[in-house]
N, C-alpha and C positions, 0 to 999 in steps of 0.2 A: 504494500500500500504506500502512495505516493504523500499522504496528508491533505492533500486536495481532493474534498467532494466529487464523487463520480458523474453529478448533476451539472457542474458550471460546464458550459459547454466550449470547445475549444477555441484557441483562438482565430480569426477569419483573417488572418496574416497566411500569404501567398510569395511569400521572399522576395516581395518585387517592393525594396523600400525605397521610395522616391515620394518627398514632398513637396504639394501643389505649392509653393510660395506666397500665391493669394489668400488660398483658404488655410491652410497651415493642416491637410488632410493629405493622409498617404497612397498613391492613384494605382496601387496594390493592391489594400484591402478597405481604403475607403474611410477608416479611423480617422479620428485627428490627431494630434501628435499629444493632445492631454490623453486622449482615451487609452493612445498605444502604452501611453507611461505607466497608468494606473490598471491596466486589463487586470494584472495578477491579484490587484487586490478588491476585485471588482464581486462581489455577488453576482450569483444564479440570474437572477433577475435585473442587474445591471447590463448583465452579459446580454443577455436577451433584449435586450429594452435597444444596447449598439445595434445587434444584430438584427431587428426589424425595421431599421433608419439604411439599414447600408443598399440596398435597392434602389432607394431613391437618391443614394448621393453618387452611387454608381452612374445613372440616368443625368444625372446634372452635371456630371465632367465628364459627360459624353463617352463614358469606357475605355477613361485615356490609355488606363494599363494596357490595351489589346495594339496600341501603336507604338512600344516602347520597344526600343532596341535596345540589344546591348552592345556598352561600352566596348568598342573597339580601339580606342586610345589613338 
């Protein structure tokens, strides 16, 4: 057993860390950059509460993550 409730549900982090600069939201998993800080200490129902907002902030930066290349230097 890990000490963390088998109920919080996982994080909606996609390794694609890259911040909108406007909105200060991750265009990965759509978080903001408070939300990513605090996820761990976040309640079942906090988690949930992110996790039903992120469709709609998906929809509103247009699914940047799906145009992101990567770093070729």
């Amino acid at each position: 057993m890990t000490g963390m409730p088998e109920n919080k549900p996982d994080s909606p982090c996609i390794n694609v860390c890259v911040l909108d600069p406007a909105s200060q939201t991750c265009v990965g998993c759509f978080r903001t950059i408070d939300e990513i800080a605090a996820w761990s200490t976040y309640s079942a129902e906090q988690r949930a509460s992110v996790y039903s907002e992120l469709p709609a902030r998906r929809a509103a930066h247009g699914d940047a993550a799906a145009n992101l290349t990567p770093d070729t230097g």
